[in-house]
N, C-alpha and C positions, 0 to 999 in steps of 0.2 A: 711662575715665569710669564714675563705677558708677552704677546702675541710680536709680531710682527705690524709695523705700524700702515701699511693699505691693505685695504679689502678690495673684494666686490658691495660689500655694508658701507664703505665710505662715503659720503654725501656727496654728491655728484659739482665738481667746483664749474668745469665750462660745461654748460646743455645744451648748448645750439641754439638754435636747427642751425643744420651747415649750409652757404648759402648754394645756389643754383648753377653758380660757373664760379670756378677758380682758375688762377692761372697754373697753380702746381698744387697738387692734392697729395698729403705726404701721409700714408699710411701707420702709426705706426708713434706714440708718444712716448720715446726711449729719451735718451741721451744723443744718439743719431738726428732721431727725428726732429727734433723741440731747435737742436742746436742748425741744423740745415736752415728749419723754419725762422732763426732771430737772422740768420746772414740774407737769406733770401728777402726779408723784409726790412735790411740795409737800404735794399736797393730797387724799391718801389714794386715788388713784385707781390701780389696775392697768394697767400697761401693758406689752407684750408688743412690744419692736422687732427687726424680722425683716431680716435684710441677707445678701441673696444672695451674697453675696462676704465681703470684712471688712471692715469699720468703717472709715468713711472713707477709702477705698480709692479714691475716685474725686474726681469736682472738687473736695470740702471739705478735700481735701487738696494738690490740686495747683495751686489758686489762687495768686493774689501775695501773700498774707498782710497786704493791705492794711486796716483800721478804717476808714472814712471816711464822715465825715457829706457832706464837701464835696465838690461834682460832682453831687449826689445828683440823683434827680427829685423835685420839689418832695413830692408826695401818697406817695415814700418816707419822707421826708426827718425826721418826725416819730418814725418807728418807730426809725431810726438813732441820734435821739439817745436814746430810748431805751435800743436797744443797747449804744450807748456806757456808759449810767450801769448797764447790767448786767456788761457783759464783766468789768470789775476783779472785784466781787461773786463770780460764778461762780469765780472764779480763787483766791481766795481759799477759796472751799469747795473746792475741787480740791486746794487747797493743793500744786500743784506749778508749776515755771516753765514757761512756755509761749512764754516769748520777749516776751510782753505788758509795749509800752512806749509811752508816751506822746513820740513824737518828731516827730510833726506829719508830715501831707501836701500837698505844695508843686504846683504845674500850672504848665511853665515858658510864658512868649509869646512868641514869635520877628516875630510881625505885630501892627499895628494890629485886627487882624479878630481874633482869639484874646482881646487884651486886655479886646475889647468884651463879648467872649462873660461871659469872666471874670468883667465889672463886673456883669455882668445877674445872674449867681449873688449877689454881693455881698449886692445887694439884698434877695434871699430869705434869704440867712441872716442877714442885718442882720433880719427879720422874724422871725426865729427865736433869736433873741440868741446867735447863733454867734460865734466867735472869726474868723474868715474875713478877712483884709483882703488887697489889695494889695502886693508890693513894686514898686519901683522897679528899673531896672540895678545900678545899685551893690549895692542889698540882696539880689541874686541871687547875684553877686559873691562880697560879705564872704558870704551862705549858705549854699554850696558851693564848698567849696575848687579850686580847680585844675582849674574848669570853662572850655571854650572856649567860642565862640559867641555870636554875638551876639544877646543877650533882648532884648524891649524890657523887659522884667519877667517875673511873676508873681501867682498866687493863692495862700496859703497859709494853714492852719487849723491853727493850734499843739495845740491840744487832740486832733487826729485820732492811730491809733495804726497799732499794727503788730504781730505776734505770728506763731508758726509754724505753719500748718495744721497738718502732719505730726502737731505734738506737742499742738495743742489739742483735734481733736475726739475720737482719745482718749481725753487725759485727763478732758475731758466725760465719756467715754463708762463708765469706771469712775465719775465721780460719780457717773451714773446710775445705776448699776447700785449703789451704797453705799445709794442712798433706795430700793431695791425692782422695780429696770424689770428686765423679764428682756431680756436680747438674749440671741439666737439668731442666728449669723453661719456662713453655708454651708448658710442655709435660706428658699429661694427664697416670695414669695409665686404662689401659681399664678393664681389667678381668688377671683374673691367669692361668698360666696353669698348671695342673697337671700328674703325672706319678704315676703310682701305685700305687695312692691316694698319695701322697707326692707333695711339691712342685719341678715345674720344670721350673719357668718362670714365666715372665710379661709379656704381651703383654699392649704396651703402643701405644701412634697415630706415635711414631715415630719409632717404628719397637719391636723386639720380644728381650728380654734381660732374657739371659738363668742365673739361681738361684735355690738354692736350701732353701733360705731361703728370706722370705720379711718381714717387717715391718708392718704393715700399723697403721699411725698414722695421718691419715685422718681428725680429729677433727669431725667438723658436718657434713659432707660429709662419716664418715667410717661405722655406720650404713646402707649408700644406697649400698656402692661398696661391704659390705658382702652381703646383701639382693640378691643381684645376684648370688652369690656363693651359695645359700641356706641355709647361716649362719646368723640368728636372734638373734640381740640383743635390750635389750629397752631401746633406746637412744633416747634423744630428745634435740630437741635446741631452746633456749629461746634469744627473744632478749633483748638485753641491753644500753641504752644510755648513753655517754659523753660527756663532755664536758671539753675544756680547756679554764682559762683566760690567757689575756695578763700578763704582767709581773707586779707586786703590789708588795708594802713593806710585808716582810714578817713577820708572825705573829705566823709559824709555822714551822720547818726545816722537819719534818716530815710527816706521814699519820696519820689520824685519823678517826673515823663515829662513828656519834649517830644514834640512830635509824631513823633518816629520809633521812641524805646525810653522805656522806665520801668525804673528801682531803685530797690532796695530795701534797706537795711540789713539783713540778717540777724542770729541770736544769736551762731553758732558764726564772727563775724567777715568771712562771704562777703558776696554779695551777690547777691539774687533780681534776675533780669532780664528781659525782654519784651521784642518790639515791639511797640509802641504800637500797635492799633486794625488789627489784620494778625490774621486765622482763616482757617480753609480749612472749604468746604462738603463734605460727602457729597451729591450728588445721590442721592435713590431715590424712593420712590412717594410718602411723605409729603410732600418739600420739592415735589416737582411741585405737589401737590393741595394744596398752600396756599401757593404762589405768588404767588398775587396779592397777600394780604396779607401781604408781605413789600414792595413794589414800594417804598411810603413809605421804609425805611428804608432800601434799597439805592439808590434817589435821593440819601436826605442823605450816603451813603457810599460811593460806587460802584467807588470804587478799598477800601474794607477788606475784602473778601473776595475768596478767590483758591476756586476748584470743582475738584472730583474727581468723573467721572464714576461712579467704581463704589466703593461702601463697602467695605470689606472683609469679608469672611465673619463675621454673626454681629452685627455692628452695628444698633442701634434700629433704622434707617433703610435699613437692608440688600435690595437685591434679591430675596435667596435667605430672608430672616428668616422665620422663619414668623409669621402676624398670627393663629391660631385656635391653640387645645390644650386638652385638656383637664385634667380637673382632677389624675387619676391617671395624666398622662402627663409625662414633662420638657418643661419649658418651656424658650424662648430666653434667662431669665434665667441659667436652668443650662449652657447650653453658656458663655456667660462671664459668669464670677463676676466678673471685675474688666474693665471698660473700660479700657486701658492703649493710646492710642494711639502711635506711635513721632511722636517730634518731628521736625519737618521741618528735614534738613540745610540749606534755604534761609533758614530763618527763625536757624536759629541762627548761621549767617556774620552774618547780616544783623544778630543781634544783638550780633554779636564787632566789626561795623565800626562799627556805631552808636554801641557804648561807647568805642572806643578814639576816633572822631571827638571824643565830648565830652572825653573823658580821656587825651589823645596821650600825656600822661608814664606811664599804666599801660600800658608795652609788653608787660609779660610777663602778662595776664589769661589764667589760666587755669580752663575749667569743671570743678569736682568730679562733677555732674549735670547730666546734663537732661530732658526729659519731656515732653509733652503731657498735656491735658485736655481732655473734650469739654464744653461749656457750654452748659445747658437755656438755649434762647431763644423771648422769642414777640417776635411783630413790633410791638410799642412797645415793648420794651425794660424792660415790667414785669412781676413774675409774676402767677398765678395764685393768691390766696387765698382760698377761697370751697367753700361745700358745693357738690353735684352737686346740680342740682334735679331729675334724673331717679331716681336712688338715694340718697335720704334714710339719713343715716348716715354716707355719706362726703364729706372733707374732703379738697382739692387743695390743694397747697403747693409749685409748681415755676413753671420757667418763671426762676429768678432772676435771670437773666441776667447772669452774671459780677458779684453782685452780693450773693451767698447768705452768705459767709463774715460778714463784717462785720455783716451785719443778722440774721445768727441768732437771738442772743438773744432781739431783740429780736419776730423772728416767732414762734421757739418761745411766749413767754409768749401773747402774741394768739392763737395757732392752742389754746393750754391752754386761754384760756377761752369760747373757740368751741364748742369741742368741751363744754366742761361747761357752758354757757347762758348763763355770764358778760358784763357787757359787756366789748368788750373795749379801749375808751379811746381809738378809733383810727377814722379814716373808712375805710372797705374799699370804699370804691364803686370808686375806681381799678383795683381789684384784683380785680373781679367775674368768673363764669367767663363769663356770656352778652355780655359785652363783644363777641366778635366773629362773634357771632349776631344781636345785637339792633340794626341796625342802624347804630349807633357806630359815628362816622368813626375812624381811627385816630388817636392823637394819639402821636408820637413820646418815647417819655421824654427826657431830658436825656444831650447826646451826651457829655457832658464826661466 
């Protein structure tokens, strides 16, 4: 079975040196980061993205390559379809395939209790003049071929899409780089520096890049590099298994999950696969010390998380990580450049029975790959968009919660005109960083 396609062994595509002054220094070469950096470089501004590893080397690439407005949490839900009216756009200045196809995503219902859930989505995206409606049995049926089991139905959003991480943030990431962004990839950011409680700088391993504004869209890594700055936030990262088959007749152009596994169409004819609503925790000092708000959502799920007592060496969340460094010393981003967890042999049986349940006539499914990914979560299940009120300058963009891929676009443009004074067309209160300081009960985002 071969590997997962980035390393830390991948050939280094942008080297640097970064230069000396930038106008915005964006921490962080995700689907966040890359996409902030093409809007911001619309519009004459310098931007300098620093990626400790390589380009999309971690969750923006190992995600289920799902688009989807539908499912959403309501006070996302706006920014998504946004995204959606960008993703084509960008694809098209890219001008390469990325696997970006409009084949709809479907949410099968096995119980009266699921249907109901569905129906209540309905209605928000009936508020939103979404495409979203209802099937029946039959229509689950005739919409997957050579499916067992009995639905009662379906939700499904024809307009919703599908595309290859691997191959999209990438090929982003050369957009960006064609409008003027420099990346820098195998050049850790270390610590920030400050002026008069403002920002005034990076300091990164390959030298000091003067700023008055940064980014940091870190993924499961931006919880540690604030924790140094003496900025607390309760993020935690879950790991997640997949898996891809080789190439099979197809049965489905699109994505789909019931409540045990989700597929996914792929380009190269396979098909991305999952369990369904199944991560595994790293216990370590962080997930303790913010516990408690976590409690809401491990209530609404209490069977979707499976715990490991000890990280492995080297991880955000790690026993042994170190939480101080200075500036001219290597930091924990440098001992690993790429997050690469190993997938869990349970979840992938689990995934080989699950498919063949649905699909008894695919007896010979076989995996090309498979992988893990660790997923920035905070405890409602929405990120964090919002300046720091303590250090004026910087700008927080994590927290996605398996959620990042699809609505990139659509954050990069708002996080552009954040960062440049813009309005930015969009309510951000949901997404504030003193949410779980300021009192605010937690409110669950949308489990769907």
């Amino acid at each position: 079975m071969n590997a997962f396609p980035f390393s830390e062994t991948d050939p280094i595509v942008y080297a640097g040196p970064p230069p000396k002054a930038s106008d915005v220094v964006i921490i962080g070469g995700g689907i966040i980061g890359i996409t902030t950096a093409i809007f911001l470089a619309q519009h004459n501004v310098a931007v300098t993205v620093l990626e400790k590893g390589r380009i999309a080397a971690e969750q923006s690439s190992r995600n289920w390559g799902w688009i989807r407005k539908q499912g959403r949490d309501e006070d996302e839900l706006p920014i998504m379809i946004e995204a959606a009216r960008l993703w084509p756009q960008l694809v098209q200045e890219c001008g390469e395939d990325i696997g970006l196809r409009q084949t709809g995503v479907t949410y099968l219902a096995s119980s009266d209790k699921e249907m109901a859930e569905f129906d209540a989505f309905i209605k928000i995206a009936a508020a939103h003049d979404m495409d979203t409606r209802m099937l029946g049995a039959d229509d689950v049926s005739e919409l997957i071929k050579g499916m067992s089991g009995a639905f009662k139905g379906a939700m499904i959003t024809p307009s919703d899409m599908r595309a290859e991480p691997s191959l999209a943030v990438p090929a982003l990431a050369r957009l960006a780089r064609s409008k003027g962004v420099t990346i820098v990839e195998n050049c850790a950011a270390r610590t920030l520096e400050t002026a008069a409680g403002s920002i005034a700088g990076v300091w990164s391993e390959q030298g000091y890049i003067a700023t008055s504004s940064v980014l940091l869209a870190g993924g499961a890594w931006s919880s540690l590099f604030l924790k140094k700055h003496g900025i607390s936030i309760p993020q935690l990262s879950v790991k997640a298994t997949v898996a891809a088959t080789l190439p099979m007749p197809e049965f489905h152009a699109g994505a789909a999950v019931e409540k045990h596994i989700a597929f996914r169409c792929r380009m190269d004819g396979g098909y991305t696969l999952a369990p369904a609503g199944s991560h595994r925790l790293y216990l370590g000092p962080d997930s303790l010390r913010h516990a408690a708000k976590y409690f809401p959502a491990l209530k609404a799920d209490p069977l979707g998380t499976r715990y490991a007592l000890w990280a492995p060496v080297g991880y955000p969340d790690g026993w042994t990580t170190p939480r101080d460094w200075a500036p001219d010393m290597p930091s924990p981003f440098e001992s690993m450049r790429v997050l690469n967890p190993a997938p869990d042999a349970s979840d992938l049986r689990s995934i080989e029975r699950g498919f063949k349940r649905l699909f008894p006539q695919m007896e010979h499914v076989r995996f090309q790959k498979s992988w893990a990914g660790m997923i920035d979560l905070m405890p409602d299940t929405v990120p964090i968009v919002d300046w720091v009120p303590t250090h004026p300058g910087l700008v927080v963009a994590t927290g996605m919660s398996g959620h990042g891929f699809g609505i990139g676009p659509g954050m990069g443009r708002i996080i552009s005109d954040m960062i440049q004074g813009n309005d930015v067309g969009h309510n951000l209160h949901r997404f504030r960083f003193s949410r779980f300081t300021d009192g605010s009960p937690i409110r669950l985002g949308t489990s769907l």
